[in-house]
C-alpha positions in Angstrom: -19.6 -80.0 -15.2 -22.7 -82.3 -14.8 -25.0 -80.9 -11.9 -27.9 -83.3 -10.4 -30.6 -81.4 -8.7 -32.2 -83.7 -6.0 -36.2 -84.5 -6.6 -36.7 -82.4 -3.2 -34.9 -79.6 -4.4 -36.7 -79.5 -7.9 -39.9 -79.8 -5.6 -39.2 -76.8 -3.7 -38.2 -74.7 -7.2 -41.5 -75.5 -8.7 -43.6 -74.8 -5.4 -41.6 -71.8 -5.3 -42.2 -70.8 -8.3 -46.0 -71.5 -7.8 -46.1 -69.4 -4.7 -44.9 -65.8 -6.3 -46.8 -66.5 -9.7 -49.8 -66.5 -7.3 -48.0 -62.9 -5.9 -47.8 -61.5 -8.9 -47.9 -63.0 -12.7 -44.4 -63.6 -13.8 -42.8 -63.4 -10.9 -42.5 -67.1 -10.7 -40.4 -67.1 -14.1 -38.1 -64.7 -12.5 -37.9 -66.8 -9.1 -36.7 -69.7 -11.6 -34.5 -67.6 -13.5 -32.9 -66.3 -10.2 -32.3 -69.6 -8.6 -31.0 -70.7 -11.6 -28.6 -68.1 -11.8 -27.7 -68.5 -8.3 -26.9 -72.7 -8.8 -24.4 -71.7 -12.0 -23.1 -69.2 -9.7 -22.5 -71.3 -6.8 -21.0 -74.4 -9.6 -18.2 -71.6 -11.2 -17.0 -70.0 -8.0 -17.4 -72.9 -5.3 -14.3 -72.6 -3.6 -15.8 -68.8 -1.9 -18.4 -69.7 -0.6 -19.2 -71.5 2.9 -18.6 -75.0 3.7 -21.4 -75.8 6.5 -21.7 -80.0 7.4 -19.6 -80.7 4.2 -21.7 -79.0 1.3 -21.0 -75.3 0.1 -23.6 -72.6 0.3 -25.0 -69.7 -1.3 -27.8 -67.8 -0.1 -29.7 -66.2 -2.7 -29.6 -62.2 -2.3 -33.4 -62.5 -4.3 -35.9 -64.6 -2.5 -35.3 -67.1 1.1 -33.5 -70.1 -0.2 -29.9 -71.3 -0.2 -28.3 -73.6 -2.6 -26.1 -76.1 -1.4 -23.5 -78.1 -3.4 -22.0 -81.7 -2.5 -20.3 -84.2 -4.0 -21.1 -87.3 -5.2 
């Protein structure tokens, strides 16, 4: 499955990531790796999670974002 992550959403992963590699070096590698983890998650099991204004949405259990899934 092709995924397309919107320019805002890539903008909020790198300032993201930014903002806990200032917390603590490394820590923005592993807010990446999470939230990458958490978009392949929320790409195999879509059908479980909730359906809010049309998209599906996980929260990630990690750090205070949510990744949404629409279609195209």
């Amino acid at each position: 499955m092709k995924i397309q992550i919107l320019d805002e959403a890539q903008a909020d992963l790198r300032e993201g990531a930014q903002f806990y590699e200032q917390q603590n070096a490394g820590m923005g590698t592993y807010f990446l790796d999470t939230l990458i983890s958490d978009i392949e998650s929320l790409i195999l099991y879509t059908g479980v999670h909730i359906k809010l204004n049309g998209y599906h949405r996980l929260l990630s259990k990690t750090f205070p974002y949510a990744v949404m899934k629409g279609y195209l």
